[in-house]
N, CA, C and O of each residue as an XYZ file, in Angstrom:
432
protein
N      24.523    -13.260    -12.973
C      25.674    -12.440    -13.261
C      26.755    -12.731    -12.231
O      26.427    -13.157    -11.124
N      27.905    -12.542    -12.514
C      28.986    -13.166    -11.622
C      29.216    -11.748    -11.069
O      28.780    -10.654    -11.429
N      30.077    -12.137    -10.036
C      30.321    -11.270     -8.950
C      31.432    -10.086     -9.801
O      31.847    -10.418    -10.911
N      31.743     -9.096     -9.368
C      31.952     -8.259    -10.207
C      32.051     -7.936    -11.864
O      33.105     -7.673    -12.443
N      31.108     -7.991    -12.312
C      30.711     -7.613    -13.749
C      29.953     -6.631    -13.452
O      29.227     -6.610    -12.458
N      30.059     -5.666    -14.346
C      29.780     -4.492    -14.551
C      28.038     -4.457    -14.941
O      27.227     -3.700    -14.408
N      27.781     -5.313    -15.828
C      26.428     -5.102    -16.054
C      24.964     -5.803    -15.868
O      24.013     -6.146    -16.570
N      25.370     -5.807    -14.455
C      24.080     -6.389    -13.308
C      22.907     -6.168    -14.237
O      22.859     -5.301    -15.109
N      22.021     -6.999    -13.968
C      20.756     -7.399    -14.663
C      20.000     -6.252    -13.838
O      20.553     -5.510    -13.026
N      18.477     -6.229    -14.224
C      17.171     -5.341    -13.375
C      16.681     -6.314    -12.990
O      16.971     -7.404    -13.481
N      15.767     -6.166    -11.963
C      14.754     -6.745    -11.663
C      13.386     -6.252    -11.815
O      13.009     -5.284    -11.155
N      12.559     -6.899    -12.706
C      11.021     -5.753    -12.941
C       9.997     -6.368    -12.480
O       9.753     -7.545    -12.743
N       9.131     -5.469    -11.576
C       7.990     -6.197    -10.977
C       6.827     -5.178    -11.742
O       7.204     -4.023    -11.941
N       5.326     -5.573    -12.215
C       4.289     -5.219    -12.979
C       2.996     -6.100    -12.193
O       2.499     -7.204    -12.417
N       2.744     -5.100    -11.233
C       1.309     -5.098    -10.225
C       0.249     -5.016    -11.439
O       0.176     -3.974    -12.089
N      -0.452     -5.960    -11.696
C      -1.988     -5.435    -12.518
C      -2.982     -5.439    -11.181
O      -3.054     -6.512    -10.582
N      -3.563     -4.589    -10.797
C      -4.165     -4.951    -10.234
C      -6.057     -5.599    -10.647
O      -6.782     -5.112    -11.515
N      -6.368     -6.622     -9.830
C      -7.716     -7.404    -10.117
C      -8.770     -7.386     -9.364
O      -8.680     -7.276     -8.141
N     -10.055     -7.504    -10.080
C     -11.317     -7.511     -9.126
C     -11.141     -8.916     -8.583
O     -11.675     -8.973     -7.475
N     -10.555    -10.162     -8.967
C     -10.848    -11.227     -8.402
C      -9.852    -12.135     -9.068
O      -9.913    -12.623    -10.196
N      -8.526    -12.322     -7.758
C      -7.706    -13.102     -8.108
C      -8.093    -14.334     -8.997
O      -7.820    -14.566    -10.174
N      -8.871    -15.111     -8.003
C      -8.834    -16.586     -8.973
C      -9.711    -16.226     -9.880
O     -10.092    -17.261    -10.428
N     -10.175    -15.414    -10.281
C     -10.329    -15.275    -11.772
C      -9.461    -15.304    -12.777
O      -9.365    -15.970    -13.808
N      -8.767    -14.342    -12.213
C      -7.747    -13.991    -12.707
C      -6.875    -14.585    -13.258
O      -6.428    -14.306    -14.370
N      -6.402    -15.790    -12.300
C      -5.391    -17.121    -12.649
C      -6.167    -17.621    -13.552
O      -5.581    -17.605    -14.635
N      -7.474    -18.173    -13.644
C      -8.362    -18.975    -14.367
C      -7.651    -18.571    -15.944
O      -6.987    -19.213    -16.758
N      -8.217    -17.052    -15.878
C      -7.573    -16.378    -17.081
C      -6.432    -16.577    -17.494
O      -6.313    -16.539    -18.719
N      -5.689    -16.743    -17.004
C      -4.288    -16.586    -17.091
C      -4.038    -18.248    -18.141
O      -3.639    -18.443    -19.289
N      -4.438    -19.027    -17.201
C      -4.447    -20.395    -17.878
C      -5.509    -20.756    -18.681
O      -5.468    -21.898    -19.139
N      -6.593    -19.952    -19.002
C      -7.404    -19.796    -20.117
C      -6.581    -19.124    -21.539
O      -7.088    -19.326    -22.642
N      -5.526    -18.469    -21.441
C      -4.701    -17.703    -22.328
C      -2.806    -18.284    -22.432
O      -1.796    -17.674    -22.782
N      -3.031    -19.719    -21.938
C      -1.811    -20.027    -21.666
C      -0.908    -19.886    -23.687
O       0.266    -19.527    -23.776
N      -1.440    -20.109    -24.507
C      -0.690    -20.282    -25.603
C      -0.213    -19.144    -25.664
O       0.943    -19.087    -26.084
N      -0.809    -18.006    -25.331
C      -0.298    -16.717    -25.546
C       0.835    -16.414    -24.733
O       1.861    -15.916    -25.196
N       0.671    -16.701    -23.537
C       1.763    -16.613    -22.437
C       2.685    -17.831    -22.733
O       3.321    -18.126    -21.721
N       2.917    -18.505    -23.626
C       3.929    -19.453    -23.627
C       4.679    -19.202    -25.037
O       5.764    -19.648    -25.411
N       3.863    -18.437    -25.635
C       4.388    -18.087    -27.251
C       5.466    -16.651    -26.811
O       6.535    -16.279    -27.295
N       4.727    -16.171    -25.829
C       5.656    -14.462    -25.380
C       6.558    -15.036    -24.156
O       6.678    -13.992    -23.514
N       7.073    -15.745    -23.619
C       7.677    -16.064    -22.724
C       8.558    -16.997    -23.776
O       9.755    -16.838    -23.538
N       8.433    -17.500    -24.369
C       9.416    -18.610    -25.268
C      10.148    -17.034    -26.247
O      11.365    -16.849    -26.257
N       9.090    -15.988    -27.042
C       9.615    -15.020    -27.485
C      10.813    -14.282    -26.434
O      11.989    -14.546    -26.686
N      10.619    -13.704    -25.698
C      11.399    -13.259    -24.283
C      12.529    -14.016    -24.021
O      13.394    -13.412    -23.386
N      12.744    -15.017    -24.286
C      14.258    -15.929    -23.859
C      15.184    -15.484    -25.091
O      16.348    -15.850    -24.931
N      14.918    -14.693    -26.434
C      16.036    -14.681    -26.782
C      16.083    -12.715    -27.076
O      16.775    -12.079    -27.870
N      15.144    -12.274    -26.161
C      15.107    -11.128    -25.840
C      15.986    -10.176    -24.919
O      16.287     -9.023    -25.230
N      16.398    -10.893    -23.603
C      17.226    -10.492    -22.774
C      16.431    -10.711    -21.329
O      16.842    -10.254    -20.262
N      15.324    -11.425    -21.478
C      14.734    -12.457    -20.230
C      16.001    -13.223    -19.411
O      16.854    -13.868    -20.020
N      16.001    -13.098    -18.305
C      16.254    -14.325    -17.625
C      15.632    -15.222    -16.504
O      16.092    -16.263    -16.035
N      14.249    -14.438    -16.127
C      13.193    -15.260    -15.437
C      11.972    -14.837    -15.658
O      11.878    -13.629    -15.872
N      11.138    -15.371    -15.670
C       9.878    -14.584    -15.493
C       8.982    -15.260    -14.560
O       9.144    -16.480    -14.554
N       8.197    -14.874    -13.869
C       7.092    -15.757    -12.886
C       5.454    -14.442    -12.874
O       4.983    -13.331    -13.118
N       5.306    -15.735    -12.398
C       3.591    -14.516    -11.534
C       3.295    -15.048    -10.549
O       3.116    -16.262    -10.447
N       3.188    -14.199     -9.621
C       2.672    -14.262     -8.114
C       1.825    -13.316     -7.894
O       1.859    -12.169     -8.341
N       0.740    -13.988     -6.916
C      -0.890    -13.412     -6.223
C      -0.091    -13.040     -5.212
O       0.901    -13.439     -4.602
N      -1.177    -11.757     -5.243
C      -1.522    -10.892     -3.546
C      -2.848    -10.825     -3.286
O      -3.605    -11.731     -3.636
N      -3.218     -9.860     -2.713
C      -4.449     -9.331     -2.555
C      -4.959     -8.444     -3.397
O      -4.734     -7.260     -3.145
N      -5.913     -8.847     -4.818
C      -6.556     -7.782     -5.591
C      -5.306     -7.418     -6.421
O      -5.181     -6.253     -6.799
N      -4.335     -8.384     -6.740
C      -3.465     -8.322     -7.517
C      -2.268     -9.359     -7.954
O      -1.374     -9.918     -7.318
N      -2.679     -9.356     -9.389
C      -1.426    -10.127    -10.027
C      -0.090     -9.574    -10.049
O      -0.080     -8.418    -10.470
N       1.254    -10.128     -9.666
C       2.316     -9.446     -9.742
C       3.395    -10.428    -10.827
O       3.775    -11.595    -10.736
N       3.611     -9.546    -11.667
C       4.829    -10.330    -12.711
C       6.510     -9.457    -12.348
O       6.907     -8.295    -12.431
N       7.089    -10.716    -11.948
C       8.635    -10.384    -11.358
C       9.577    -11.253    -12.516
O       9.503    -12.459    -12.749
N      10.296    -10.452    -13.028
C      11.296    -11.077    -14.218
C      12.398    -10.452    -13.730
O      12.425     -9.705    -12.752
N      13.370    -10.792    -14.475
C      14.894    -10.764    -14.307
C      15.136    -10.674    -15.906
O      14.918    -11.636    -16.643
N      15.739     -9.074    -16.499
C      16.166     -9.381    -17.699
C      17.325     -8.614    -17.381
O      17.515     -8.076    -16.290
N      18.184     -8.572    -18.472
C      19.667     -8.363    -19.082
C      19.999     -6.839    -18.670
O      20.900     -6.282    -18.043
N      18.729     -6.414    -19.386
C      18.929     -4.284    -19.394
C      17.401     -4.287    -18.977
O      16.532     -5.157    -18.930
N      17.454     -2.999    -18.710
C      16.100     -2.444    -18.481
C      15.718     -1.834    -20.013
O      14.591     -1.771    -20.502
N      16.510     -1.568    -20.391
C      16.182     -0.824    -22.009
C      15.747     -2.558    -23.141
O      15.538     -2.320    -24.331
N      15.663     -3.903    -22.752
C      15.456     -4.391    -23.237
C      14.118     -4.933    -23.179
O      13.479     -5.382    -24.131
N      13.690     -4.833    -21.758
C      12.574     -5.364    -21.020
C      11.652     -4.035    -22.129
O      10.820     -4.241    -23.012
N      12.330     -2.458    -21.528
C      11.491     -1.847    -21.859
C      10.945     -1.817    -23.663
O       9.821     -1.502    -24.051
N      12.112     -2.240    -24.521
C      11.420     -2.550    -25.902
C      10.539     -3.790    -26.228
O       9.894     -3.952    -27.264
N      10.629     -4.708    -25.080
C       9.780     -5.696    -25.272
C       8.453     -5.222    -24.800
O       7.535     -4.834    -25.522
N       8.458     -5.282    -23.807
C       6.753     -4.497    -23.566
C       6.446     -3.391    -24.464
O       5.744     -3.917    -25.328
N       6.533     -2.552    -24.658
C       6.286     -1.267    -25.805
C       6.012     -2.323    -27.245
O       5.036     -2.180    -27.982
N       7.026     -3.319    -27.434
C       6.391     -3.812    -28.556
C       5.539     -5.029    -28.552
O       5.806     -5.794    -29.480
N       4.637     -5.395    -27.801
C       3.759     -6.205    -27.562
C       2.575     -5.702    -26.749
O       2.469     -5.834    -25.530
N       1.589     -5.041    -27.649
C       0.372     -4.544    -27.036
C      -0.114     -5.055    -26.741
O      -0.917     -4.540    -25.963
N      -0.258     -6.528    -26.935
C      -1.301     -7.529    -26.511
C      -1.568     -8.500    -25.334
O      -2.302     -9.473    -25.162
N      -0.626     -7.799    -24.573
C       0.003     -7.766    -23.191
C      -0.673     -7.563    -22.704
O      -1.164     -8.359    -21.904
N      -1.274     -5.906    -22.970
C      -2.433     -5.069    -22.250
C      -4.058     -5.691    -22.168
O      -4.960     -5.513    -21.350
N      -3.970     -6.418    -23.294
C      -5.332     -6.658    -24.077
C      -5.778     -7.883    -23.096
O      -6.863     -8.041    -22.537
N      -4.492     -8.786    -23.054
C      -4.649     -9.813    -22.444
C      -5.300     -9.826    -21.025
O      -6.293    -10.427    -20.614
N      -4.328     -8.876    -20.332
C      -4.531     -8.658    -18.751
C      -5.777     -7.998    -18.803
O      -6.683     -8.103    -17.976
N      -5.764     -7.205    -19.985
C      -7.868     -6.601    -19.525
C      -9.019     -7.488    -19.491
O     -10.089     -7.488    -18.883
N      -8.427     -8.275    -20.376
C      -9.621     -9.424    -20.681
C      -9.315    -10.759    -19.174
O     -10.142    -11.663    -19.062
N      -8.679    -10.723    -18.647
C      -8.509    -11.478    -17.365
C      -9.128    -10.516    -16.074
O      -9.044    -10.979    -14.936
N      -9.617     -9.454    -16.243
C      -9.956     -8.304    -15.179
C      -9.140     -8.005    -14.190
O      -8.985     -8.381    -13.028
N      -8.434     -6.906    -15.226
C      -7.554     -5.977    -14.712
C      -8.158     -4.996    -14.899
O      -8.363     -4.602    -16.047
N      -8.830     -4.005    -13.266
C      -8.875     -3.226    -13.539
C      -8.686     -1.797    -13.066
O      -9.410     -1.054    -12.405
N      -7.451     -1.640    -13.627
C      -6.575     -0.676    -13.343
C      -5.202     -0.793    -14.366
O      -4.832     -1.794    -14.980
N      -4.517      0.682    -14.342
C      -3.426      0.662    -14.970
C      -2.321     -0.394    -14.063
O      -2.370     -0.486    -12.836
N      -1.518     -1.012    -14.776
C      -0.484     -2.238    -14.207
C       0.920     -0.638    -13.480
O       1.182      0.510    -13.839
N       1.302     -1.400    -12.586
C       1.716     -0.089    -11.930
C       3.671     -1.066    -12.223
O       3.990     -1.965    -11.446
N       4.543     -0.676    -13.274
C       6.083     -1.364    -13.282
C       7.476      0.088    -12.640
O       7.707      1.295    -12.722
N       8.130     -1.481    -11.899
C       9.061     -0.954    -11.643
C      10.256     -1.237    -12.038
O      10.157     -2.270    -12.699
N      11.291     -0.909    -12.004
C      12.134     -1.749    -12.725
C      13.774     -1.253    -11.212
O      14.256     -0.146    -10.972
N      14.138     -2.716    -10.540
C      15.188     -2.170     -9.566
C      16.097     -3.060    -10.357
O      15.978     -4.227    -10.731
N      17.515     -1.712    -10.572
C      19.033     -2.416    -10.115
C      19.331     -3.327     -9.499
O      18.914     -3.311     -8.340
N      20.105     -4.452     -9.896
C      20.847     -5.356     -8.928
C      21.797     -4.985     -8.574
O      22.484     -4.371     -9.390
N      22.255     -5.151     -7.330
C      23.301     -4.751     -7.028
C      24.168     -5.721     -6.249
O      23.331     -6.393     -5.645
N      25.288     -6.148     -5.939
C      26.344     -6.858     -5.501
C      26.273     -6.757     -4.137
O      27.127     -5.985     -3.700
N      25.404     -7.370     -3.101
C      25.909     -6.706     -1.570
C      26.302     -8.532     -0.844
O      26.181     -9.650     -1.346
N      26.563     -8.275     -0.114
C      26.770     -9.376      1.370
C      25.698    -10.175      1.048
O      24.529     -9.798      0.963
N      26.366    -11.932      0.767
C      24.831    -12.264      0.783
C      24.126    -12.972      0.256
O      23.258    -13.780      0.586
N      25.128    -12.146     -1.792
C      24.158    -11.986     -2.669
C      24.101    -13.783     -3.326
O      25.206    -14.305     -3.179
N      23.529    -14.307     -3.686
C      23.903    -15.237     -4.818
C      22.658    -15.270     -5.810
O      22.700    -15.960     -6.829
């Protein structure tokens, strides 16, 4: 987004947390058609990045979309989101946040 425009993107981060990272990834790339069919879906959704990054005892998905009200109809309409990450061992509810961008000193 360019420097003063009014309608700064979100940034959403979605902690699943896991009994065992590299399982986890294993999974992840055990289920890649799925994650490449919903990530190719998502680009004309109001996506503008998506990634996954490991922690400790947890997968973290950090995207960049348009609105937060767009992110949020995309997840709500793709249950199989949930299904997916359970079957990779997630176990726990995925904990999302969704932050404002904002314009400061800095930014690019």
């Amino acid at each position: 987004m360019s420097k003063g425009d009014n309608n700064m993107s979100v940034v959403v981060t979605i902690s699943f947390p896991v009994a065992d990272v590299a399982k986890a990834i294993e999974g992840l790339h055990s289920n890649s058609t799925f994650f490449e069919e919903t990530s190719a879906s998502t680009k004309g959704a109001g996506v503008v990045s998506h990634r996954f990054v490991a922690g400790k005892g947890e997968l973290i998905v950090i995207d960049e979309w348009d609105t937060a009200e767009h992110f949020q109809s995309f997840f709500a309409a793709n249950p199989k989101i949930g299904d997916v990450m359970g079957s990779i061992g997630m176990n726990g509810a995925p904990t999302i946040t969704i932050y404002d961008s904002i314009d400061g000193p800095g930014t690019f």
